[in-house]
N, C-alpha and C positions, 0 to 999 in steps of 0.2 A: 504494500500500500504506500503512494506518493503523501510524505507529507507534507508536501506542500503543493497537492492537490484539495478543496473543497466541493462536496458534489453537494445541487441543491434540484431539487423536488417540485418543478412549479407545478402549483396545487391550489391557485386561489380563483380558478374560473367559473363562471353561473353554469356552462353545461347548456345553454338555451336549446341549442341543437338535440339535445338528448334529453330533451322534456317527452312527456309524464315524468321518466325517470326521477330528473333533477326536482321535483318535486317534493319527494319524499328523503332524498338523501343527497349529498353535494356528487358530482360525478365522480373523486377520487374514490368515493367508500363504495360505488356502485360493483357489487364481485362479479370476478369474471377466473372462473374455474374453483369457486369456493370461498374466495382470497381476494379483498378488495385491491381496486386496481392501484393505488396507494403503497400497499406491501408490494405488489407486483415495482414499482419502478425503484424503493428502497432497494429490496432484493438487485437489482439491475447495479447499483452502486455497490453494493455491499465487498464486493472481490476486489473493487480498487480505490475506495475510501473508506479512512479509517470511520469508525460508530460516531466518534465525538465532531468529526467534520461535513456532518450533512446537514444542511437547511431547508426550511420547506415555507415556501411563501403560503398565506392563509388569508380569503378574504371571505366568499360565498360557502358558508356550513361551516365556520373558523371555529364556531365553536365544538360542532360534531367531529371534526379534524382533530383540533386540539384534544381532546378526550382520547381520540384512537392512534395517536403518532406516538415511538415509544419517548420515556426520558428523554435520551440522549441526544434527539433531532431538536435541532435549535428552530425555534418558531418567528417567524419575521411576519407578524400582522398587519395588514396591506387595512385598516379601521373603516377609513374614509372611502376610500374607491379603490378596489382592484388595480394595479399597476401594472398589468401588461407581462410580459418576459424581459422587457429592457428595464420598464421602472421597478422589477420585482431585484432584480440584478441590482440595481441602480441603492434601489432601501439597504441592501446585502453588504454594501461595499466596506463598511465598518469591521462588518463581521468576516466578508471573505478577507480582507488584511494581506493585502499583496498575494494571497496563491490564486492559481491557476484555478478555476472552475472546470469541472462537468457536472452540466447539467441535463435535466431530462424532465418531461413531459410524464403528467400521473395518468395524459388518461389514452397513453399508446398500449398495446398489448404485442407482446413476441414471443415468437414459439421458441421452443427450449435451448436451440445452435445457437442462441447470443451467446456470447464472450464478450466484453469490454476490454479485454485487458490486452490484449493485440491492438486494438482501437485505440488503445490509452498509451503505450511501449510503443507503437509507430509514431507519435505525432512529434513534431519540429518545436512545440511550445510557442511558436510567431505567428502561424496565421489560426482563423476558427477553422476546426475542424467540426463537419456534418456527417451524421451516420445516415444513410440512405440507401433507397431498396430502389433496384429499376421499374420503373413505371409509365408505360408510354404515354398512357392515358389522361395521368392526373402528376406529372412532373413537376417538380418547382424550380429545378435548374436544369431545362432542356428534358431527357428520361428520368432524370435521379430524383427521387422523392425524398423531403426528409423526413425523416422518422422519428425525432424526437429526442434524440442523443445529440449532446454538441460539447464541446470541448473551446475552452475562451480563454487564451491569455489574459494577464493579468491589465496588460493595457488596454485592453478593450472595455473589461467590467470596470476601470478606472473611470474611463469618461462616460458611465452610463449615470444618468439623471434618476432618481426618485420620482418621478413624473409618470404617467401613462402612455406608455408606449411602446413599440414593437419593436426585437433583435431585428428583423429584415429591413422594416423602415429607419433604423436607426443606424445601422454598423453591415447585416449584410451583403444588402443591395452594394452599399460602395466597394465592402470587403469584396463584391462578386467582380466588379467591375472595374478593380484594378486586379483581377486574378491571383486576390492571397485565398479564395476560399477555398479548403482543402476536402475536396466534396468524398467520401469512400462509401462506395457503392458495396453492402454483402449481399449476398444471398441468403435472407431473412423471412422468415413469416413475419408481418408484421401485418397490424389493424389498428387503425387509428377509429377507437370508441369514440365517434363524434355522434351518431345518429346511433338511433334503437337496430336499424338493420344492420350495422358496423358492430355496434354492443354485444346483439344476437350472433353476430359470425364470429368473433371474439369467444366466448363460451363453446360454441361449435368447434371451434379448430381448438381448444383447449383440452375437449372431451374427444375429440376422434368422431365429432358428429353424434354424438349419444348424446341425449337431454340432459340440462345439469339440475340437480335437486339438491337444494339445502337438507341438509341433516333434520333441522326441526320443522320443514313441509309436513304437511299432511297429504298421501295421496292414497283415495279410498280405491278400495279393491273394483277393482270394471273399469276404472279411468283408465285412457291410454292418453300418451304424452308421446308429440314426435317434436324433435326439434323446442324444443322446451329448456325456459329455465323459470327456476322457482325460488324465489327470495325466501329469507325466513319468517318460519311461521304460514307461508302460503297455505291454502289449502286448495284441494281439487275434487270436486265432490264421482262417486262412482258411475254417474252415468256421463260426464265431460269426457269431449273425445279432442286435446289441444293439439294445435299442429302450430308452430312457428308465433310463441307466444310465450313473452314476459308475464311473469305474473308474482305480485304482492302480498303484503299481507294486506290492501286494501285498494291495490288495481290489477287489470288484468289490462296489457296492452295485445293486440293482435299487430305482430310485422306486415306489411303489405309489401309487394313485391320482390320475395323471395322465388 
């Protein structure tokens, strides 16, 4: 572990996209494979920063967050308005203290071949490095998508502002446009949990396509469940026949265009 690496966790988004859901619970604690997505991006740092060097910006469910993040994650409270990824950085700066960030996105999902630490052991320390998957479709630089892992010298989180604003609109559009942006393409499962039908394939590729069920679901005998997942507490009564459907302890969302 770099110590003088800092990984920080932005984690203080409304999720608008990913309503019902966001409704009931902030996006990061929404689970996906059992394990809210939250654990899922600590875990991601865990191999190459040390417990006491991770941050996690909180604004929308601060206080649901706050309750579920363990000790040792230093909490940066975004009160007034959410700050974006550059003014999340920007509040940080105190606390990162000249090291190097990586950071990451609470509400990507990756199948089990991440490693970081190849990611983290190749980089130059001068320009940002992007983790990204090819994507012809839905690219943000050219094929390469990025996925939610980034790596920031120390001078770049220097001159980020506490203010509301975006890494792309503030550093990597230019960083892209003088060619220091260090873009590395893997070959990843990755899902970016923006939308319920993102969410739902998330869980899906988690499980091998089997429905996922919380332990403390209720599902009565005769019920059939395809493509399903089930928050805690849900219940499914024995005549429900669910196909491609979130469900609560007090909603039931149906995916459309699966």
């Amino acid at each position: 572990m770099g110590a003088d690496l800092a990984g920080v966790v932005l984690a203080a988004g409304a999720g608008r996209r990913l309503a019902p859901l966001t409704r009931f619970r902030p996006k990061p604690l929404c689970p996906v494979g059992g394990r809210a997505l939250v654990d899922h991006a600590l875990d991601r740092l865990d191999p190459v920063v040390a417990p006491d060097a991770i941050a996690a910006n909180l604004h929308h469910g601060a206080q649901q967050l706050d309750a579920h993040l363990p000790a040792s994650v230093h909490r940066s409270f975004e009160r007034t308005v959410a700050l974006g990824t550059a003014g999340a950085l920007g509040a940080l700066r105190p606390w990162v203290d000249g090291r190097d960030v990586l950071a990451t996105n609470a509400d990507g999902w990756f199948g089990p071949g991440l490693d970081l630490e190849p990611f983290v052991d190749g980089w130059d320390r001068e320009r940002v490095r992007l983790l990204c998957v090819t994507d012809e479709a839905r690219g943000d630089f050219g094929s390469a998508r990025y996925c939610g892992v980034a790596l920031l010298p120390w001078r770049v989180v220097a001159g980020l502002a506490p203010e509301p604003s975006g890494l792309y609109e503030v550093s990597w559009r230019a960083e892209a446009a003088a060619g220091r942006l260090d873009l590395v393409e893997a070959d990843l499962e990755f899902v970016d949990c923006g939308t319920p039908s993102d969410y739902l394939e998330a869980n899906l590729a988690s499980s091998g396509g089997r429905s996922v069920v919380d332990p403390s679901a209720q599902v009565r005998s005769g019920a059939e469940l395809t493509r399903v997942v089930l928050w805690e507490h849900a219940e499914v009564r024995e005549t429900e026949r669910l196909l491609d459907t979130i469900r609560g302890e007090r909603f039931t969302l149906l995916v459309r265009g699966r």
